[in-house]
C-alpha positions in Angstrom: 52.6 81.6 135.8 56.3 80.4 136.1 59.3 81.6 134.0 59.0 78.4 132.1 55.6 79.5 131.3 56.5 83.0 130.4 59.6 82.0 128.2 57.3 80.1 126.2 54.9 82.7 125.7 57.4 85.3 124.8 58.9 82.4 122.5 55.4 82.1 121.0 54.9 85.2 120.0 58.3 85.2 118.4 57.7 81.6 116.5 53.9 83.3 115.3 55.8 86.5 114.0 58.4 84.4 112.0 55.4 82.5 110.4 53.4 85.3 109.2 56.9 86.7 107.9 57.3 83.4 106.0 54.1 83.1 104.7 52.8 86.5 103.9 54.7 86.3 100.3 52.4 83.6 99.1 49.6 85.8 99.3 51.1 88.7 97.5 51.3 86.6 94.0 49.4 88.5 92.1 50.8 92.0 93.4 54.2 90.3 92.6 53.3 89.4 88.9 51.3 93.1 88.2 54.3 95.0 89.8 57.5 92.8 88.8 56.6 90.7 86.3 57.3 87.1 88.2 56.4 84.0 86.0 54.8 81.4 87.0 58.2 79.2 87.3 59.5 82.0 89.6 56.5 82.1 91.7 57.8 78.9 92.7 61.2 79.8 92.8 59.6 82.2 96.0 59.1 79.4 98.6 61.9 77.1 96.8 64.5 79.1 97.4 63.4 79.8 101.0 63.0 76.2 101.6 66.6 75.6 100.4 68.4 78.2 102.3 66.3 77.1 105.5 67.1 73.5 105.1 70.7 73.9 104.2 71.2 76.1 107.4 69.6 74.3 109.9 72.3 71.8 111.2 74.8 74.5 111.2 71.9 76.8 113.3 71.6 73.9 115.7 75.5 73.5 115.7 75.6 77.1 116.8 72.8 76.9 119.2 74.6 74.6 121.5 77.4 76.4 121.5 76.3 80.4 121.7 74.2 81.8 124.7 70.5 81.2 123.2 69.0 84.3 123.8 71.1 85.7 122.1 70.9 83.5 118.8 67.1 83.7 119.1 67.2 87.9 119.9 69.8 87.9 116.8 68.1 85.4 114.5 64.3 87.8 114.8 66.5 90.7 114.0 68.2 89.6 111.0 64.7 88.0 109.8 62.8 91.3 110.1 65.8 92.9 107.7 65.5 90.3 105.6 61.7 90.8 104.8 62.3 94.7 105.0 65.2 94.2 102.4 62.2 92.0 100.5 60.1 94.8 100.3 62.5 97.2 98.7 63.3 94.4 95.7 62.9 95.9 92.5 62.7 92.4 90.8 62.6 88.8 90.6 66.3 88.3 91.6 66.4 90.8 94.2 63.7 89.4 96.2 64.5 85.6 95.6 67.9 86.9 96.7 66.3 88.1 99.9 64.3 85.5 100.1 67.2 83.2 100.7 68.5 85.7 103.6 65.4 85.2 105.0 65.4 81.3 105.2 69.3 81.3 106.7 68.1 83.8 109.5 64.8 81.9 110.2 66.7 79.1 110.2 68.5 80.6 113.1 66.0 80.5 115.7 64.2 77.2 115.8 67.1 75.0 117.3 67.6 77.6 119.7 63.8 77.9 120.6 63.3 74.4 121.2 66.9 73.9 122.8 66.0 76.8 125.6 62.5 75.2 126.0 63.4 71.9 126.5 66.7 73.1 129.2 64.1 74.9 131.0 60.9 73.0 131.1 61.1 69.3 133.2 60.4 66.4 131.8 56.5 66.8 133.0 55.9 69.4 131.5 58.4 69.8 128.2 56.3 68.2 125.6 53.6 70.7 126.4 55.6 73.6 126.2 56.9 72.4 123.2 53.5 71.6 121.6 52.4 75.2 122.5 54.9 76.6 121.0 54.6 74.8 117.5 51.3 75.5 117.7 52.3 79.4 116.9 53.7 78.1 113.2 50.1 77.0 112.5 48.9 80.4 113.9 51.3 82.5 112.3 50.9 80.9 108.9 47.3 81.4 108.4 47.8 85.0 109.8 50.4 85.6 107.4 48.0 84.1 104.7 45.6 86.9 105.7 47.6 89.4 106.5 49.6 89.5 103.0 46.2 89.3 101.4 45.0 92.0 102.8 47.9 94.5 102.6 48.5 93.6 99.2 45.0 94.5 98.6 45.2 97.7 100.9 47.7 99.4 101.8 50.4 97.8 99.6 52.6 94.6 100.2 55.6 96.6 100.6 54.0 98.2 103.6 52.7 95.6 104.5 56.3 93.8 104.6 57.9 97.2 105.8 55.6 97.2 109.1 56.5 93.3 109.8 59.9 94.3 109.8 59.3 97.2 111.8 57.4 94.5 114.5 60.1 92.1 114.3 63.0 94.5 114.8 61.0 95.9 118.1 60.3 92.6 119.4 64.1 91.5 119.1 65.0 94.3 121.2 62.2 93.4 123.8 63.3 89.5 123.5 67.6 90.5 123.9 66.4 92.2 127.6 63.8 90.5 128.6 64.8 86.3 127.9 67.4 85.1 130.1 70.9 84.5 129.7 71.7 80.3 129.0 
């Protein structure tokens, strides 16, 4: 496998990670509602105010990835993402974890201009749209992982481990992607 290759499947795993961290919260509803009293109205307010923030930041993430070493950005933006979701899991209510929530759709927004900026520099034109196709196909994988995966902590071990040990990943796996991705 070339380094072309091998970026993308380090970027994948990466892209799968920030999927399940985005869409583990919809699964935790109801643990959200028993434990903190969300409202219907705020439920919503969960994957709006992600949505926002994520939006809003993108242009000025791509902005940034064309002018910052990538690797970096993309090390930087997983790092930031897993504090975000760890900061989500200490939230005592509704404001705190909309609030982090929002943190967590700037820092997300972070990585995908980068991702796809690296893949397309290093892949050649016969083989670009691939790479990129296999790497957005960890966003499908991710979010039907995270749709278990919150699920299921929220039904066993708790969702604030269950956040708490995705932030855990994520931190570990930005360390691993800052030495191991190369410099652009």
């Amino acid at each position: 496998m070339t380094k072309a290759w091998a970026l993308v499947g380090l970027l994948w795993v990466a892209f799968c990670l920030n999927y399940i961290d985005r869409q583990v919260a919809f699964s935790i509803f109801p643990a959200l509602r028993r434990e903190m009293g969300f409202t219907a109205t705020e439920l919503g307010w969960v994957g709006t105010v992600f949505l926002w923030s994520y939006s809003l930041a993108l242009p000025f993430a791509g902005r940034l990835a064309d002018r910052t070493d990538k690797r970096r950005l993309i090390a930087a933006s997983m790092l930031l993402w897993s504090l975000a979701i760890w900061g989500s899991s200490a939230a005592t209510g509704v404001g705190s974890f909309l609030f982090w929530r929002g943190i967590m759709g700037i820092t997300e927004a972070l990585y995908f201009p980068a991702a796809a900026g690296f893949i397309a520099s290093i892949h050649s034109a016969g083989t670009r749209s691939r790479a990129l196709g296999l790497h957005q196909s960890a966003q499908i994988f991710g979010g039907a992982l995270g749709g278990w995966y919150g699920g299921w902590s929220a039904d066993g071990p708790g969702w604030r481990t269950g956040f708490t040990t995705l932030a855990v990943a994520g931190i570990a796996y930005a360390f691993v992607l800052w030495f191991v991705l190369p410099r652009t």
